[in-house]
C-alpha positions in Angstrom: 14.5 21.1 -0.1 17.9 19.5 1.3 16.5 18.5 4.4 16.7 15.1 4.7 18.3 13.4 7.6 19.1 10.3 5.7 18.4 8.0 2.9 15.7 7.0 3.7 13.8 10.1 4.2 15.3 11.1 0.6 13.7 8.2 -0.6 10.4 9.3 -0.1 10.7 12.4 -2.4 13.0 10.9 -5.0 11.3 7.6 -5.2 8.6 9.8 -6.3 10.0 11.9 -9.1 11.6 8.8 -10.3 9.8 6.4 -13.5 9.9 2.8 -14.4 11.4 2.0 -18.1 10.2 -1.4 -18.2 11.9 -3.3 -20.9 10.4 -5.7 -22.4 11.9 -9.5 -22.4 10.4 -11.9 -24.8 11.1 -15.7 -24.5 9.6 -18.6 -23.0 10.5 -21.9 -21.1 9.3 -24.5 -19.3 6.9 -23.9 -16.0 9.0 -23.6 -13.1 9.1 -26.9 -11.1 8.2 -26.2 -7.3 10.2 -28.2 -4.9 9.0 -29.2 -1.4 10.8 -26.8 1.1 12.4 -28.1 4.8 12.5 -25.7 7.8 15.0 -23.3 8.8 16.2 -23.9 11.7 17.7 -20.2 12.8 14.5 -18.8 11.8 11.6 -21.1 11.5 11.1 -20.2 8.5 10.7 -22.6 5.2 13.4 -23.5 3.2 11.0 -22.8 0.1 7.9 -20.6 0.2 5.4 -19.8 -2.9 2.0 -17.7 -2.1 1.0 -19.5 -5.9 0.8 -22.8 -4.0 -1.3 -21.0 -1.0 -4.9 -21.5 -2.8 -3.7 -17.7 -4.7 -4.9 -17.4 -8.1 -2.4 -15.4 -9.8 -3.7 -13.2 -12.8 -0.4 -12.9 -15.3 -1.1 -9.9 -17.5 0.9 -8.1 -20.0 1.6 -4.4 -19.2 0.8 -1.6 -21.8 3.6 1.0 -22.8 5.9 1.8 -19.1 3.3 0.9 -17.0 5.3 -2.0 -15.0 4.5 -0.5 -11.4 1.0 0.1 -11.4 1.0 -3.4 -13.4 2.8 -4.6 -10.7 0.9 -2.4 -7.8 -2.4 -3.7 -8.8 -0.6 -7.8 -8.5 0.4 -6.9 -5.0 -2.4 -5.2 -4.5 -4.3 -8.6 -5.8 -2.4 -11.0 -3.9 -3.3 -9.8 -0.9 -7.1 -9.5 -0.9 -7.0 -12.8 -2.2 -5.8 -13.8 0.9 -7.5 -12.0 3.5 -11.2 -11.6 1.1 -10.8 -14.5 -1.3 -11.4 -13.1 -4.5 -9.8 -10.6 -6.6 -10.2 -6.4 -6.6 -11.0 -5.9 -10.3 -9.0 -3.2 -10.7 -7.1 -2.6 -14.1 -3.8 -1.2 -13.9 -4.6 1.1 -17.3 -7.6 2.5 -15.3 -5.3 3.3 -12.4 -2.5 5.0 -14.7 -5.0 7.0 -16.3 -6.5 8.0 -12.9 -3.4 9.1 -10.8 -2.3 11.2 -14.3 -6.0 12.8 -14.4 -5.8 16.3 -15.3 -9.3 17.6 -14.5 -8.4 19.1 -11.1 -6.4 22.0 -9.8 -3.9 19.9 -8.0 -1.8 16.4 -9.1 0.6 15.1 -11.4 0.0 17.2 -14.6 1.8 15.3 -17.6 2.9 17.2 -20.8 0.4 17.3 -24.0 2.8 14.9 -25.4 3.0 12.6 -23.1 0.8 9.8 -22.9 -0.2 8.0 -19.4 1.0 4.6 -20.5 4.1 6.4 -21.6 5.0 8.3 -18.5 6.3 5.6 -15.9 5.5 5.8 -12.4 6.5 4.0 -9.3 4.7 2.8 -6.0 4.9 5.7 -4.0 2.5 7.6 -6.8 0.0 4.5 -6.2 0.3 4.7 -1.7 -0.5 8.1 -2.9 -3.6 8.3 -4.7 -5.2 5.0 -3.0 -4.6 6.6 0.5 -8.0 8.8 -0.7 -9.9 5.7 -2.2 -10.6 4.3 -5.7 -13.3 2.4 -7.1 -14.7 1.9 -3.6 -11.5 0.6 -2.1 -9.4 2.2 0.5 -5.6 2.1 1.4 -5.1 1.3 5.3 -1.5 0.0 4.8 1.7 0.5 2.8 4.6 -0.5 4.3 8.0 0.2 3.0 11.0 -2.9 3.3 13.9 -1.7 1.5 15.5 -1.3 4.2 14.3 -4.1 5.9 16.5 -7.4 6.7 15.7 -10.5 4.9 13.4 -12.4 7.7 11.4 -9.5 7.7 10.8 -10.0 4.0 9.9 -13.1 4.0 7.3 -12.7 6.5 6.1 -9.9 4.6 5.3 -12.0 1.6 3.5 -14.6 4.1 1.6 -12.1 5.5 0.3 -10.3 2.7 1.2 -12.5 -0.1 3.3 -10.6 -2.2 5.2 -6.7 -2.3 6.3 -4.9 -4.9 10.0 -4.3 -5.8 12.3 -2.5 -8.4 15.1 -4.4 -10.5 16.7 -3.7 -13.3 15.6 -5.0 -16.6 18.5 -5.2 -18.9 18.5 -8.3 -20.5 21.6 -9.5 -20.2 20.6 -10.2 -16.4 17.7 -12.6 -17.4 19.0 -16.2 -18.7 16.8 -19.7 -19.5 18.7 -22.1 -17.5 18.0 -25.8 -16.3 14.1 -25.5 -17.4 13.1 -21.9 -15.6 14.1 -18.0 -16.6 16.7 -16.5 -13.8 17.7 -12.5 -13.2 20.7 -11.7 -11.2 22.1 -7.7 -10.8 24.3 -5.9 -8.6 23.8 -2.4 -7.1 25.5 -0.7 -10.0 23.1 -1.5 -12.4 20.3 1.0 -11.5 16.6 0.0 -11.2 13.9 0.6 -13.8 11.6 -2.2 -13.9 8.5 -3.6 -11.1 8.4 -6.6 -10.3 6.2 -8.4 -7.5 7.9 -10.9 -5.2 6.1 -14.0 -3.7 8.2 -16.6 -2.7 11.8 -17.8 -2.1 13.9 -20.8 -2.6 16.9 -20.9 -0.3 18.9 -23.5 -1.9 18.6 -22.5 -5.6 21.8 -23.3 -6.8 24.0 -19.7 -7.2 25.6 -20.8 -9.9 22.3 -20.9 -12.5 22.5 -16.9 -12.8 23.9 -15.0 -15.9 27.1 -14.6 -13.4 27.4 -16.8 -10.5 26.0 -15.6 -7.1 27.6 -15.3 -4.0 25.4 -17.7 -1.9 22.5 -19.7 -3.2 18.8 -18.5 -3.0 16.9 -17.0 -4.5 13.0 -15.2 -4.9 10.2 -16.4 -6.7 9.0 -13.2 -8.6 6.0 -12.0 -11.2 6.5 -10.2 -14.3 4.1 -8.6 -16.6 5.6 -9.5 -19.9 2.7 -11.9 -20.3 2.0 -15.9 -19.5 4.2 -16.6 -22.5 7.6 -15.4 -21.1 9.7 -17.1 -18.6 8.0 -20.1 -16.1 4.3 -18.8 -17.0 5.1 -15.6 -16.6 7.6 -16.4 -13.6 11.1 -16.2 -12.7 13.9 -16.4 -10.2 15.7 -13.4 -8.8 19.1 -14.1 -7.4 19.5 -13.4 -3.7 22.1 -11.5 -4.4 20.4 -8.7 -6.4 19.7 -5.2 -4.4 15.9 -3.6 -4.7 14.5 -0.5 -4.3 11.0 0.3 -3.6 9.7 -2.6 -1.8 6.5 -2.3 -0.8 3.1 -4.0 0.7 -0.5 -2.9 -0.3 -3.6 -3.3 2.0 -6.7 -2.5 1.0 -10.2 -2.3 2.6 -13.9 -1.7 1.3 -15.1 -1.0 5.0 -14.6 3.0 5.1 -17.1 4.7 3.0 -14.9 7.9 2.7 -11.3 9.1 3.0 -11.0 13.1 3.6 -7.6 14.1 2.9 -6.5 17.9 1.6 -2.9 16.3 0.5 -3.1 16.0 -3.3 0.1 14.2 -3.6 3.1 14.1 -0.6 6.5 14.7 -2.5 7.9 16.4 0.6 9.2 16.2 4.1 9.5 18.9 6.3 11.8 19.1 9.4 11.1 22.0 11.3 12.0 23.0 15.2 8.6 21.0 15.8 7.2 18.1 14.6 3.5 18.3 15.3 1.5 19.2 12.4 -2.2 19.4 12.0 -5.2 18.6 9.3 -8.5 20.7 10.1 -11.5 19.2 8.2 -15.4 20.5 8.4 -17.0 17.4 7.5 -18.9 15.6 9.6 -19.7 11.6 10.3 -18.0 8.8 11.9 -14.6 8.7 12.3 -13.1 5.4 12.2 -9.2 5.6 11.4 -6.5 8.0 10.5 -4.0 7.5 7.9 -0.7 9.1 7.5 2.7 8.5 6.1 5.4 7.2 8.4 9.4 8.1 6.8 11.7 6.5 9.7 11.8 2.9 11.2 11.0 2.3 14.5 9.2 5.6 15.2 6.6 6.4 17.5 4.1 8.8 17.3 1.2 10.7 19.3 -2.6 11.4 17.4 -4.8 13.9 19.0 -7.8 14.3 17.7 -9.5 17.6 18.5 -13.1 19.8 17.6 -12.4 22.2 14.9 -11.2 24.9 16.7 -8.8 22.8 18.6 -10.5 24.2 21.9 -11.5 20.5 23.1 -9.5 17.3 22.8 -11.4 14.3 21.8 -9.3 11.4 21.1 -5.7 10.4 21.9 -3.2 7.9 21.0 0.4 6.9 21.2 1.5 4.5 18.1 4.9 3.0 17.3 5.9 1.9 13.8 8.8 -0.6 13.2 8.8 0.0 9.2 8.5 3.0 7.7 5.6 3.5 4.9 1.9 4.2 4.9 0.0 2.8 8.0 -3.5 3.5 9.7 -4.5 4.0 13.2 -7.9 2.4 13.9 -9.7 4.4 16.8 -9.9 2.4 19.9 -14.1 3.3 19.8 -15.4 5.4 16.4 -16.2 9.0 17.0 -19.0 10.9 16.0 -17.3 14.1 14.5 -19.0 17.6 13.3 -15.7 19.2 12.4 -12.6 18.3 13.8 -8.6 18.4 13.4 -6.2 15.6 13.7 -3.1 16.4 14.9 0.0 14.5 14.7 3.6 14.9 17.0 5.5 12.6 14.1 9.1 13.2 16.4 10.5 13.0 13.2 10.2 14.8 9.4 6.8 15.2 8.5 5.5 14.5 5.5 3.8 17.2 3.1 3.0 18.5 -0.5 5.5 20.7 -0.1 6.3 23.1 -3.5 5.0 22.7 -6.7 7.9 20.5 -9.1 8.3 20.6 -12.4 9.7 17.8 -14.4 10.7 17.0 -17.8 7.8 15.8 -18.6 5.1 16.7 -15.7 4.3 18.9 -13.1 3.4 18.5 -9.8 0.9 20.9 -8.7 0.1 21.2 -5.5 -1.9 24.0 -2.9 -3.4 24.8 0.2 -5.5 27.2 1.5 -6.2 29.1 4.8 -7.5 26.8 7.6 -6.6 23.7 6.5 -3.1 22.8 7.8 -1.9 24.0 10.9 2.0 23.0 13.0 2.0 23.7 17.0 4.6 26.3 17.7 5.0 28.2 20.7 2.2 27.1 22.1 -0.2 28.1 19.4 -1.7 26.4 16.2 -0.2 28.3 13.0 -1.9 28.2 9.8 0.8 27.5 7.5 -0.4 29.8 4.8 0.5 32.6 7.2 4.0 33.3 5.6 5.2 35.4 8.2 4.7 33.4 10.8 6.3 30.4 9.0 9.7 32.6 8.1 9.8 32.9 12.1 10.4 28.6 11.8 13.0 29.2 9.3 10.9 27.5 6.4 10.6 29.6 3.4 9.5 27.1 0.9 5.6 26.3 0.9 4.9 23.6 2.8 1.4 22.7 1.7 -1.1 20.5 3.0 0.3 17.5 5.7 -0.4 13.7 4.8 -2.9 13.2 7.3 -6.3 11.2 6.2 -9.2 11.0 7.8 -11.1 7.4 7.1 -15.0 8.0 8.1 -17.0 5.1 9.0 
């Protein structure tokens, strides 16, 4: 499955496959002391920035076994209802291990007998995932990826929503107590392994109060889930100098009352000669949205919506994206549906289940069946469980269900 046209693509499917160690760092110090921030001029942005002091209540928690990201998914996830609802989800970061790693289906991430769920490690894109088709009444309509992004975009990401997720790594000689606070510097050869949740900065923290002195001073205001007892109540200060991986924003909404998807779980992207691919679903309501996974900045796509036997068009729609990640289109009026397909021209890799994996220590099992995914080739919708047909686009690996989701009203 070497199709990738860049790092960012591969991303999506390693990101994936990859788990969080999450080592553990016990030792407190004093709160952290919040200083009063002036303007940047260049960007208009404050100097210092903390969503703590933006009425946020911040729930510190300790994590159970490797279970950092969805620890860490769930604070995100927390920190951004806050803002726009005012209150809290409730959701329990245990409950949402033990949920994505349920075994009672045909189709998911299958762990070993031996493995336990708080165990097994995980990572965002497993979370975008699973809350793209709705848990405990709450609905991904946004995901969007900045590990790529530059650093004003960051920042205005953590004003906007709060707070985003992000990878470090957790050795603990990068961690030191210093001048009354807990500080964590790396460089990129030191891997990632540990979640974190960023939601703040400091431009002129000093570079020299690190375990080895930055390069520039700055640095970002970050949550851990090694309890209220370690570091500034559970608080520390990331060096600006430290790479990430996995930076990501969560959105949730309690507004759709169902999300239809056939995708079990995208580990895949598919390049093919074209880049429309379709979803087919019987169902019938009122459709509200469509959701779908976007893997390159600044891409624009094209959603036609059609009846189920793609005879009659019934919606369309041309989106552009600056960031890659998860996003939702909300339909200029709903539309009453009774059977329909949603079709997608992506110009770019699109992404899918693709083939069944198999891991050390899980399994990703994943299926389609006939009439549910379709690509547009030669004028024509092909199912892509018609084998034949697909050797004729040069893909010989099964590419599944697409990531295309359906949010009814």
């Amino acid at each position: 499955m070497k199709i990738y046209k860049n790092i960012a693509i591969a991303a999506f499917t390693a990101v994936l496959l990859l788990s969080s160690s999450c080592i553990r760092v016990p030792e407190a110090v004093k709160p952290i002391d919040k200083p009063i921030g002036q303007t940047d001029p260049a960007t208009g942005l404050p100097l210092y920035y903390s969503s703590v002091d933006e009425a946020i209540v911040p729930e510190v928690q300790t994590q159970q076994g490797g279970t950092c990201w969805a620890y860490a998914a769930v604070t995100a996830i927390d920190y951004t209802y806050q803002y726009e609802n005012g209150s809290a989800t409730g959701l329990d970061p245990i409950g949402l291990t033990e949920a994505i790693f349920d075994d009672s289906g045909e189709e998911g991430i299958f762990l070993n007998e031996d493995i336990e769920p708080q165990d097994a490690g995980g990572n965002g894109q497993m979370v975008m995932n699973f809350m793209s088709r709705g848990y405990e009444g709450y609905y991904l309509t946004e995901s969007v990826e900045y590990e790529d992004a530059d650093m004003v975009d960051i920042k205005n990401a953590i004003m906007e929503y709060g707070a985003m997720s992000a990878n470090i790594s957790a050795y603990e000689t990068h961690f030191i107590n210093t001048r009354g606070t807990t500080t964590f510097i790396a460089d990129r050869y030191s891997g990632t392994d540990h979640d974190v949740v960023l939601v703040g900065w400091k431009d002129d923290f000093p570079a020299d109060a690190f375990a080895v002195e930055a390069s520039q001073n700055g640095a970002w205001l970050a949550q851990n889930s090694y309890s209220e007892r370690w570091g500034d109540n559970g608080f520390f200060w990331i060096s600006y100098d430290t790479p990430f991986t996995q930076m990501r924003t969560y959105r949730l909404s309690t507004e759709p009352s169902a999300a239809l998807s056939h995708c079990a779980i995208a580990t895949s992207v598919w390049d093919p000669d074209t880049s429309v691919a379709a979803e087919r679903f019987t169902d019938s309501g009122i459709l509200e949205s469509v959701g779908t996974y976007i893997c390159e900045a600044d891409t624009d796509i094209s959603i036609t919506i059609y009846t189920e036997d793609f005879s009659e068009v019934l919606y369309t729609s041309d989106v552009h994206f600056d960031l890659p990640g998860y996003h939702t289109v909300e339909l200029d009026d709903p539309l009453s549906v009774d059977g329909f397909a949603i079709a997608i021209d992506y110009g770019c890799p699109i992404p899918c289940e693709g083939r069944s994996t198999f891991r050390r220590d899980r399994n990703y099992e994943v299926s389609s069946e006939a009439g549910q995914s379709f690509v547009y080739w030669r004028d024509e919708w092909v199912d892509v469980t018609e084998d034949d047909r697909m050797r004729a686009l040069h893909t010989y690996d099964p590419i599944n269900n697409f990531f295309i989701v359906a949010l009814m009203g």
